[in-house]
C-alpha positions in Angstrom: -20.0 26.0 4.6 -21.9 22.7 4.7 -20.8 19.3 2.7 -23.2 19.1 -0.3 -24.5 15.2 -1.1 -23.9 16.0 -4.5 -20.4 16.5 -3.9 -20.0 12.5 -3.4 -20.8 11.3 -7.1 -18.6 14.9 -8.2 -16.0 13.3 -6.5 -16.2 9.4 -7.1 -16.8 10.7 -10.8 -13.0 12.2 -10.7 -11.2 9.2 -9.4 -9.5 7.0 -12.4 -8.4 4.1 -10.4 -11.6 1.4 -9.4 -10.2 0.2 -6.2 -9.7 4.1 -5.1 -13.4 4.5 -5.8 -14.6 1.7 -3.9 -12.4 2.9 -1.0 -13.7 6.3 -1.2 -17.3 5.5 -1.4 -17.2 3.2 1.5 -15.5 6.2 3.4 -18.2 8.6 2.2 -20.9 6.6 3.1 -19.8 6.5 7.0 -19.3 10.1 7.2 -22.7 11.1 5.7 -24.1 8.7 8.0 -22.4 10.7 10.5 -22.5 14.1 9.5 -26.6 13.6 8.7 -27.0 12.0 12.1 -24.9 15.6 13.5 -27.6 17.6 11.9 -25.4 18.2 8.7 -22.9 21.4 11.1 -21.0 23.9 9.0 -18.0 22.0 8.6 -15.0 22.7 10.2 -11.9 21.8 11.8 -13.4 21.0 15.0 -16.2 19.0 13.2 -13.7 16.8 11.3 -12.0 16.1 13.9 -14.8 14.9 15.7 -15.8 12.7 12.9 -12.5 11.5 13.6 -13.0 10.6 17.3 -16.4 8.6 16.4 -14.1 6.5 14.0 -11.3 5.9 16.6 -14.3 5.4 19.2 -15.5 2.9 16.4 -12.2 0.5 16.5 -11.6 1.5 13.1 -8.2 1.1 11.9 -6.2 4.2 11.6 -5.2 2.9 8.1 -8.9 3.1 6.7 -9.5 6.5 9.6 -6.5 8.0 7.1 -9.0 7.0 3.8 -11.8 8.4 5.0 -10.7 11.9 5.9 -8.5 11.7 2.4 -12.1 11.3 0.8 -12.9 14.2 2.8 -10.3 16.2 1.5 -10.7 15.1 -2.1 -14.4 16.4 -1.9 -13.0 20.0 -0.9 -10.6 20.2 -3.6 -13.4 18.9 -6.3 -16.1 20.7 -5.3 -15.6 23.8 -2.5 -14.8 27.2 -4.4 -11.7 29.0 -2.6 -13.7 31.7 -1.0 -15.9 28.5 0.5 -13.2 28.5 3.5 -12.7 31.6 4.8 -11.5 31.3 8.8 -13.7 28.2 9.2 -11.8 25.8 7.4 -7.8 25.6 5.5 -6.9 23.4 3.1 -3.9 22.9 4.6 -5.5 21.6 7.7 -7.1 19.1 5.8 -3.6 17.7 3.8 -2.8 17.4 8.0 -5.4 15.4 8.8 -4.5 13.1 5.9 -1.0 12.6 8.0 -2.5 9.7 10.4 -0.5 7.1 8.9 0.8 6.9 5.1 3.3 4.2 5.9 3.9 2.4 9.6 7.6 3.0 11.0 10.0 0.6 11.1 9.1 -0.6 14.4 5.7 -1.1 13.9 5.7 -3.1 11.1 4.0 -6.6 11.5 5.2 -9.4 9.6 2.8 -12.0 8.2 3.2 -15.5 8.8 4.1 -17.9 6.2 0.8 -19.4 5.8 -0.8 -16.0 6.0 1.4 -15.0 2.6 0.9 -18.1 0.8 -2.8 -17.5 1.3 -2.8 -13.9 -0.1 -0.6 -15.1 -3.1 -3.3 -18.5 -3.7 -6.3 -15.3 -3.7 -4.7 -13.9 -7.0 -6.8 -15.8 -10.1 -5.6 -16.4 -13.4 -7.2 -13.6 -15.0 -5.6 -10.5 -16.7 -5.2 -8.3 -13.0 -4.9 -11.4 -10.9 -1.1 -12.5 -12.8 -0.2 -9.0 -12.7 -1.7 -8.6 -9.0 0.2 -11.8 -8.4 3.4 -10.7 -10.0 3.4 -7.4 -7.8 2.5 -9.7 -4.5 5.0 -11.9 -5.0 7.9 -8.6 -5.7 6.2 -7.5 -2.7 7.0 -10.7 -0.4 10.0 -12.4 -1.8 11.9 -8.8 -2.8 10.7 -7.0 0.2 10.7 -3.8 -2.1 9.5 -0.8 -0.8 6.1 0.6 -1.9 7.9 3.4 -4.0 10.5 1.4 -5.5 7.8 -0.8 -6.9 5.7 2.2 -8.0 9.1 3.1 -9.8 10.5 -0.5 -11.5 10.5 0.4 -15.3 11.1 -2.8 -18.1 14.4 -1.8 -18.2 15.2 -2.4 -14.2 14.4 -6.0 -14.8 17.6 -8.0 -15.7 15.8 -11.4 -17.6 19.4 -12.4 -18.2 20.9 -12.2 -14.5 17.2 -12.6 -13.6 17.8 -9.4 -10.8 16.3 -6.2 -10.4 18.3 -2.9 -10.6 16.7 -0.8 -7.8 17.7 2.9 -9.3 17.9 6.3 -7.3 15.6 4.5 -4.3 15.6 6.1 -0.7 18.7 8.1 0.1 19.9 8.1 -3.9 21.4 4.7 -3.7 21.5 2.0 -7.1 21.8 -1.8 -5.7 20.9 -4.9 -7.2 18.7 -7.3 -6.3 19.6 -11.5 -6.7 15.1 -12.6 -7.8 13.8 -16.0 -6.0 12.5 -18.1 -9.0 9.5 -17.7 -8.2 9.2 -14.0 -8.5 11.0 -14.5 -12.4 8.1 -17.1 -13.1 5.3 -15.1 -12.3 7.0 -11.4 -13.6 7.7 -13.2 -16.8 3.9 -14.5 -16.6 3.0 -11.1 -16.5 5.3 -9.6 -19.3 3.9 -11.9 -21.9 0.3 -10.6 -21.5 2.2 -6.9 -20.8 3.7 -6.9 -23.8 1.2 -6.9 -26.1 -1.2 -4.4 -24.1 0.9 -1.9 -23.1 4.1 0.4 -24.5 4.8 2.8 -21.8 8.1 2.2 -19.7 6.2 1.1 -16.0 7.2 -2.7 -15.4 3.5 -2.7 -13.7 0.7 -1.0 -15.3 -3.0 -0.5 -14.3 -5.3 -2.8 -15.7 -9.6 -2.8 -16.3 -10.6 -6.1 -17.1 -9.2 -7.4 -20.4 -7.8 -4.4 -21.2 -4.8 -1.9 -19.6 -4.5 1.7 -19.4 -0.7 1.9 -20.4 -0.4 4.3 -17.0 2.2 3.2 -14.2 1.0 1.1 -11.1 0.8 3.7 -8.1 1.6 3.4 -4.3 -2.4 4.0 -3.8 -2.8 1.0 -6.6 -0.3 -1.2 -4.7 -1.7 -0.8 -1.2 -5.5 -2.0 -2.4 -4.1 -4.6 -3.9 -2.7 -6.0 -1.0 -5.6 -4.9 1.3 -8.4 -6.8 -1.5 -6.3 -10.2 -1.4 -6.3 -9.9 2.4 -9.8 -9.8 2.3 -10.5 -13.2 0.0 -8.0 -14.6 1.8 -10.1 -14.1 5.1 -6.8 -12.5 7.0 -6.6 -9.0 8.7 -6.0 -7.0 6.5 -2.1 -5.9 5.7 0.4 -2.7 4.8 3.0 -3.3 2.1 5.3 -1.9 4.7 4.5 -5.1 6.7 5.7 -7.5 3.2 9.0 -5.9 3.4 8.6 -6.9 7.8 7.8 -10.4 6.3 10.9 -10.6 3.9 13.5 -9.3 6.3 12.0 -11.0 9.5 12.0 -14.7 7.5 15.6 -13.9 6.2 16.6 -13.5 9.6 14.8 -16.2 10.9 16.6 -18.3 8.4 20.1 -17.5 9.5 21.0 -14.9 6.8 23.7 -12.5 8.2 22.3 -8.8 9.1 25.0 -7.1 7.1 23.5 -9.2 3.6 20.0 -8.0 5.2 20.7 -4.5 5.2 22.2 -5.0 1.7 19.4 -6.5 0.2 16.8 -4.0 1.6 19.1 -1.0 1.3 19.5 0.1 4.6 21.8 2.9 5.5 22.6 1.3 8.6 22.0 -2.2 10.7 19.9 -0.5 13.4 17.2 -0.1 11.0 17.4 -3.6 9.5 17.2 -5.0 13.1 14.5 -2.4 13.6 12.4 -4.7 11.0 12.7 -8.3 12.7 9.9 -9.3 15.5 10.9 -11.7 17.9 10.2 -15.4 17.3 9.5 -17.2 20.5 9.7 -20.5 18.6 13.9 -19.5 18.0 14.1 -18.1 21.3 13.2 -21.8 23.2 15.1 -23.0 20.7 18.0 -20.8 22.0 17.7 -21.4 25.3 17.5 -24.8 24.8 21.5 -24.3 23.2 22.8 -23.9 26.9 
């Protein structure tokens, strides 16, 4: 089974979500490029996975390696009829090679510097997407939620009164609540009063096209290019929302907070994996060996 040309537009044609498009195209154009250049093989396993090694062999991050072979896989399910597969090629083996990296580990997390943040943040305009885009940064920084729980945040999570957010059934089925940074009520109520008006579904952050939005909830896919396109205008490499939530605990940290209210405000079972979060600062550690 060879990959059809035609199967590109099929596929960009399916996709809802704009940035998800662009992403997709820019990962469809390199492989054709490549699979043209390889004499257009049957495609299988051991082709993808080359087409894999020429992207690694490229520098490219494994991030936007991940996008591309998701594109890949997206194509198959639009397009290739069952019986296309046979022995050559599984889609299960495809989901697999979707697996690179959905979300970095703890460890590997990278924390932005301050001036790094407040340039992503000063990217957001003051047009329809950019408050909302701004409002999700900002949960994003100053909260340190995780990609999922912001996916999740309904209206009704959002406590105007005790200006907090109630973080409901996140990772291992725990409820806590979260204390908001005035800044992060400024620019959420920002965005509820153009909300309000557009949309009537329960999501606290909906997609939005243009001057209009779609009612439907703000996904993990949705949250991740919004991050990544901000990184971009802001000229800075470009950024995981794992590594906002690296940003908010390694700054607490940095700023004397206690690990046990850390682990409380991210939701950490245990301190090992708050600790796990915070990069050394060798600006603190002169000043701590300058304490002797």
């Amino acid at each position: 089974m060879k990959f059809e040309h035609e199967w590109i537009q099929n596929t960009l044609d399916s996709i809802d979500t704009e940035g998800t498009r662009i992403a997709y195209n820019k990962g469809f154009v390199r492989f054709w490029k490549w699979y043209s250049g390889e004499g257009e093989p049957d495609l299988t396993i051991h082709v993808i996975n080359r087409f894999k090694r020429f992207l690694q062999n490229k520098g490219y991050a494994a991030s936007t390696i991940a996008i591309d072979l998701c594109s890949i896989k997206l194509a198959l399910h639009v397009n290739a009829r069952p019986n296309d597969f046979g022995d050559r090629l599984d889609l299960q083996d495809i989901r697999q090679l979707a697996t690179i990296k959905k979300v970095k580990s703890d460890s590997n997390a990278v924390p932005l510097s301050i001036e790094e943040r407040d340039k992503v943040l000063a990217a957001c305009p003051p047009t329809l997407i950019g408050i909302r885009d701004l409002a999700v940064l900002t949960v994003l920084f100053y909260v340190g939620l995780r990609r999922g729980e912001v996916e999740k945040l309904d209206l009704k999570d959002y406590d105007q009164v005790h200006n907090q957010f109630v973080i409901r059934e996140a990772k291992h089925h725990k409820t806590r609540k979260l204390p908001l940074h005035p800044l992060v009520v400024e620019r959420i109520n920002a965005w509820l009063e153009i909300r309000e008006a557009l949309a009537t579904c329960e999501a606290l952050f909906v997609n939005v096209h243009q001057k209009k939005t779609t009612g439907k909830r703000l996904r993990g896919g949705n949250i991740y290019w919004i991050l990544s396109n901000y990184c971009e205008e802001a000229g800075i490499a470009h950024y995981h929302p794992h590594d906002c939530r690296s940003t908010h605990i390694t700054l607490l940290h940095d700023n004397g907070i206690p690990v046990g209210d850390i682990q409380t405000l991210a939701g950490h079972s245990n301190a090992g994996t708050t600790i796990a979060y915070v990069k050394v600062n060798m600006n603190n550690l002169r000043k701590a060996v300058l304490t002797l």
